[in-house]
C-alpha positions as CSV (number, residue, x, y, z in Angstrom):
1,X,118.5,123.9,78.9
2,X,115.4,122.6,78.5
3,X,114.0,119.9,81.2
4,X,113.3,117.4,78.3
5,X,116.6,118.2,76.2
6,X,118.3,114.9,77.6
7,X,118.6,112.1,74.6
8,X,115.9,109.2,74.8
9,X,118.5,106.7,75.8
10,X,118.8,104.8,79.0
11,X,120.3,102.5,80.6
12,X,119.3,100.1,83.6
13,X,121.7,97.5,85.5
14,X,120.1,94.0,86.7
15,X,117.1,93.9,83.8
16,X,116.8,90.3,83.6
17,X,114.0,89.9,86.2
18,X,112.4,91.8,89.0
19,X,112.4,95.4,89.1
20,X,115.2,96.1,86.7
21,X,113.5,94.6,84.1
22,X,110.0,96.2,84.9
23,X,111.8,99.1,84.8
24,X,113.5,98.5,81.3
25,X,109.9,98.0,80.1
26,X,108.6,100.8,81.5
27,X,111.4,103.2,79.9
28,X,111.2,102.1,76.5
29,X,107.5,102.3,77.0
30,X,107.9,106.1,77.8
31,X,109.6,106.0,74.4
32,X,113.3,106.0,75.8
33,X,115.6,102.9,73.6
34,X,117.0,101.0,76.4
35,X,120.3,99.0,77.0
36,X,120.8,97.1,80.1
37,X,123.1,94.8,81.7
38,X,122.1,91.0,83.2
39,X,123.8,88.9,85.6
40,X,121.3,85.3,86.5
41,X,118.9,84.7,84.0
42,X,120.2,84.7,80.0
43,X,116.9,83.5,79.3
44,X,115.6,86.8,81.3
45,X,117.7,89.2,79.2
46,X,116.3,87.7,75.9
47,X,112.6,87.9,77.5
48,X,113.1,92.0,78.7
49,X,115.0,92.6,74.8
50,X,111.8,91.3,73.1
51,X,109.7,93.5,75.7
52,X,111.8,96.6,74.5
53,X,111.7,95.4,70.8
54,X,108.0,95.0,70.8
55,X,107.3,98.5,72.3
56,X,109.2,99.3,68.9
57,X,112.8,100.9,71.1
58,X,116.0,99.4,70.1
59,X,118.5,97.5,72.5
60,X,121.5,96.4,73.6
61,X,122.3,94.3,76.7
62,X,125.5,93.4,78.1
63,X,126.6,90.1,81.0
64,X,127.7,92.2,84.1
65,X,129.1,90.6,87.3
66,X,129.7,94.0,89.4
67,X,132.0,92.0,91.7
68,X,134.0,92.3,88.9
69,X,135.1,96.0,89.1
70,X,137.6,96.6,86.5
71,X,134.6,95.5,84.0
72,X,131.9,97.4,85.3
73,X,132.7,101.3,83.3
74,X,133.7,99.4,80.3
75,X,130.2,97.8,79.9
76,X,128.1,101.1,81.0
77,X,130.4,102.6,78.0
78,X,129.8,100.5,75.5
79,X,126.2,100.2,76.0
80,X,126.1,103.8,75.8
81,X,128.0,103.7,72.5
82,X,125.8,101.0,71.1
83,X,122.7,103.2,71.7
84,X,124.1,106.3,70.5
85,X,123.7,108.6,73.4
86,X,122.7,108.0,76.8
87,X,120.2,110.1,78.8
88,X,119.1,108.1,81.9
89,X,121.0,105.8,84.0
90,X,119.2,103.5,86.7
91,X,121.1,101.7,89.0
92,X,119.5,98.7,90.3
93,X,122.2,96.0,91.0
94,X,122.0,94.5,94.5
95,X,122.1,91.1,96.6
96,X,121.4,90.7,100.3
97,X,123.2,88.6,102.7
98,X,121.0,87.4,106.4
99,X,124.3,87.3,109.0
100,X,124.7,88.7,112.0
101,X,127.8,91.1,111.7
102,X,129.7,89.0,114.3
103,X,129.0,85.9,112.1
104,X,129.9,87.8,108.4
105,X,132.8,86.6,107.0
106,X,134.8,89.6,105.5
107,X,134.8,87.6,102.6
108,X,130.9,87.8,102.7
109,X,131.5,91.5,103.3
110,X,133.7,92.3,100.6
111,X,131.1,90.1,98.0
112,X,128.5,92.3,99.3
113,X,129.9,95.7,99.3
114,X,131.1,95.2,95.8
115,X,128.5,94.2,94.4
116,X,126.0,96.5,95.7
117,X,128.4,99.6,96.6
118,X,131.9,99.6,94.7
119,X,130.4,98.2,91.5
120,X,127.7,100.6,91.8
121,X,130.1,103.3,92.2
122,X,132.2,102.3,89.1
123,X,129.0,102.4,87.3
124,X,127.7,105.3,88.4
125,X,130.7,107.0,87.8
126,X,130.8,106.0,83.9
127,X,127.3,107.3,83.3
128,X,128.1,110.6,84.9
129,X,130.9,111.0,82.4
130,X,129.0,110.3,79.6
131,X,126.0,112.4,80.7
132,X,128.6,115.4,81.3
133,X,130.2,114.6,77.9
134,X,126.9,115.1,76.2
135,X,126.6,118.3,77.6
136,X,122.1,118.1,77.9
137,X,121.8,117.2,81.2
138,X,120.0,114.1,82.3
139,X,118.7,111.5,85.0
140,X,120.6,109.2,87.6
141,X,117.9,106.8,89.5
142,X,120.0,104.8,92.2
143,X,117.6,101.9,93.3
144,X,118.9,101.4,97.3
145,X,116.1,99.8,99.8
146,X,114.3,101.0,103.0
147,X,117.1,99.6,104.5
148,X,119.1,102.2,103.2
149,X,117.5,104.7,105.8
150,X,116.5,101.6,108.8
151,X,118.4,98.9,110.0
152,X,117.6,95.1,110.3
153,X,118.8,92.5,112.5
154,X,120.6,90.3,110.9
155,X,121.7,92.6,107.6
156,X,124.8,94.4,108.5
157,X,126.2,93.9,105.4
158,X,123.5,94.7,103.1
159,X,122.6,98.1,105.4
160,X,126.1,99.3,105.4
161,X,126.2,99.1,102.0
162,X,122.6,100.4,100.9
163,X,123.8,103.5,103.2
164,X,126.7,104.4,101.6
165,X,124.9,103.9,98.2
166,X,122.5,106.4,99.6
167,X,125.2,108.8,100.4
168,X,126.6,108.6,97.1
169,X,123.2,109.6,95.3
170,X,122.7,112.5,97.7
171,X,126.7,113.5,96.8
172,X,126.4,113.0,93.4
173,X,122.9,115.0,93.3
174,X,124.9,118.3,94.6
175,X,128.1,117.6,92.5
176,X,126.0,116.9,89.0
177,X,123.2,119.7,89.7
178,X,125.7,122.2,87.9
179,X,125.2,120.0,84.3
180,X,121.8,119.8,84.6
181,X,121.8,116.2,86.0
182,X,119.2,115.4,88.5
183,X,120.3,112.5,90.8
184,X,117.6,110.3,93.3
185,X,117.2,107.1,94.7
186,X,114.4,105.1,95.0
187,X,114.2,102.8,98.5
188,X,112.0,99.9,98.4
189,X,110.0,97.9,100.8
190,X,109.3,94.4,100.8
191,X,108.8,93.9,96.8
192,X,107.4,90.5,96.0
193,X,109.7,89.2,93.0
194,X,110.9,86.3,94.0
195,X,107.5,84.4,94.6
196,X,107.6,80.7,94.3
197,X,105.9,78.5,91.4
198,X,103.2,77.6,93.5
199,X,102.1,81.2,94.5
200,X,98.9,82.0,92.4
201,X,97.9,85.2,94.2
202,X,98.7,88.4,93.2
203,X,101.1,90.2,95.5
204,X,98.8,92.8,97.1
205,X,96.4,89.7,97.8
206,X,99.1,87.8,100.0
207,X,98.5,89.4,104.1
208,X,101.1,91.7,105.6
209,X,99.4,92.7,108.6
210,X,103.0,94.9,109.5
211,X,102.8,96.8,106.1
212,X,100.4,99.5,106.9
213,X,99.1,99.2,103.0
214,X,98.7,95.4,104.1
215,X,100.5,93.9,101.4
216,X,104.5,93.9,99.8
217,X,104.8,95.6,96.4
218,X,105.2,94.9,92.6
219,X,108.1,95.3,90.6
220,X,105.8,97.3,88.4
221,X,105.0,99.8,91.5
222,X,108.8,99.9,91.8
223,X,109.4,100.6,88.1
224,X,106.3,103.4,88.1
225,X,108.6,105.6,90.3
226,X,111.7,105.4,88.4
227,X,110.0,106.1,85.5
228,X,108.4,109.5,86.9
229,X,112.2,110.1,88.3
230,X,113.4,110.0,85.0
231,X,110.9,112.0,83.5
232,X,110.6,115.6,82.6
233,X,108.5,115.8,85.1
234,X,110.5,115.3,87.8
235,X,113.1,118.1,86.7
236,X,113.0,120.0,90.1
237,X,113.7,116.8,92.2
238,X,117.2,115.9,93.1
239,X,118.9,114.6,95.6
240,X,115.6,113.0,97.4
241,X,115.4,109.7,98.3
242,X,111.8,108.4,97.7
243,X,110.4,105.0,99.9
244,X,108.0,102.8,98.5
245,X,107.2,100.4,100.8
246,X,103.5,100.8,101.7
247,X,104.1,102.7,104.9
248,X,106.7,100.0,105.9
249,X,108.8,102.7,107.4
250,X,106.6,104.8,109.2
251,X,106.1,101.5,111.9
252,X,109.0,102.1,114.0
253,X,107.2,103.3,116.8
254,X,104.3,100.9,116.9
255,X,107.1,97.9,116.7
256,X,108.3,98.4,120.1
257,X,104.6,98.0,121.6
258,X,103.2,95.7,119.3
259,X,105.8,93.1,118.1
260,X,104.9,90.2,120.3
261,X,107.7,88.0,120.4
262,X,111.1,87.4,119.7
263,X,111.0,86.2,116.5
264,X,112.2,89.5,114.4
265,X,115.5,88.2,116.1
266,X,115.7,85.2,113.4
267,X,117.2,85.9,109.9
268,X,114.6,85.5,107.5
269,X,115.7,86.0,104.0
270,X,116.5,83.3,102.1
271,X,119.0,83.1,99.3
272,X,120.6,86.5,97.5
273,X,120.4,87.6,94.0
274,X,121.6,90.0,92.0
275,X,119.7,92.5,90.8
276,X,117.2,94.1,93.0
């Protein structure tokens, strides 16, 4: 088949802010009609539908609380149905946890693998289906993080599970290559979507002296990599695992000459939130 035979329908998981909805945008901008799913902000979903709707792509968007497993194929399905087809699924659903694995609570553990692992898995699942039911091929984008290939102090929870959702895509890549389905994630660095109100400066203007680009990422930056993944374009890449984080993971071995205190110890992200 043809690398560009997939329908122009896709869905993305976690569109109401932050990189699943730049990512939404992006899609229908590259002509795809998008559906996606939305857990914290309903005034989010309505803003990312009227992105999609402007860019002249129809839409369909669906509440999705992936702790919630038994709902999670049901919703990827009918999305699906509601667009007609589906030729791209992105992934993108994910909430962090700062605990020390002595000091998680398995309840703690549980919300966080299901929401970023088993949920994902349930969803993932569904799409393949539906992509091997519709027998032309098509694109899986799995959205894990940088700490899907590096560990943090302090996120044992929300490594073990970006791992595993790591292993998956790499799995899936090899068991879907056969129905012309190309499977990769994208891993993340410090993205800057949760700025506060009073932050005027655009993110590649706010100092990370540790970032060897100097600054976190956009949603947008995110998004631009997805898109390419689900592009013809990218029809001999599967199974790859692409980092954008502005060379955050290429600083391992300057940390252990150049971090001057013990302050990396301390958990420092605040607050969770689901949708990456």
């Amino acid at each position: 088949m043809a690398p560009s035979d997939y329908p122009r329908a896709a869905i993305v998981t976690g569109a109401d802010q932050g990189i699943g909805r730049a990512t939404a945008i992006a899609l229908a901008r590259a002509g795809f009609d998008v559906g996606f799913t939305w857990h914290d902000s309903e005034a989010g979903a309505a803003n990312t539908a009227a992105a999609i709707t402007a860019l002249g792509r129809r839409t369909a968007s669906s509440w999705l609380d992936t702790t919630d497993l038994p709902s999670c194929a049901p919703v990827i399905e009918k999305l699906a149905a509601n667009l007609g087809s589906l030729g791209v699924f992105v992934n993108n659903v994910g909430i962090g946890l700062n605990s020390s694995v002595v000091d998680t609570s398995y309840s703690d553990w549980q919300r966080i693998l299901d929401t970023n692992l088993n949920g994902a898995f349930l969803c993932l699942q569904a799409a393949a289906k539906l992509l091997i039911a519709g027998g032309s091929g098509g694109r899986i984008v799995v959205v894990t993080s940088i700490h899907a290939h590096q560990p943090r102090f302090g996120f044992g929870a929300y490594c073990a599970s970006k791992f595993g959702l790591d292993g998956l895509t790499k799995t899936l890549a090899v068991e879907l290559s056969e129905h012309g389905i190309t499977v990769n994630a994208v891993a993340p660095g410090e993205i800057a979507t949760h700025l506060g109100p009073d932050e005027t400066r655009h993110p590649h203007d706010i100092p990370r002296p540790g970032i060897p680009l100097g600054h976190a990422g956009t949603a947008d930056e995110i998004a631009g990599v997805i898109n390419f993944l689900a592009s013809p374009a990218a029809s001999y890449v599967t199974g790859a695992s692409w980092e954008v984080d502005g060379g955050m993971a290429q600083m391992g071995a300057q940390a252990s000459s150049h971090v001057a205190n013990n302050d990396w110890r301390q958990a420092t992200r605040k607050g969770t939130s689901n949708g990456d």
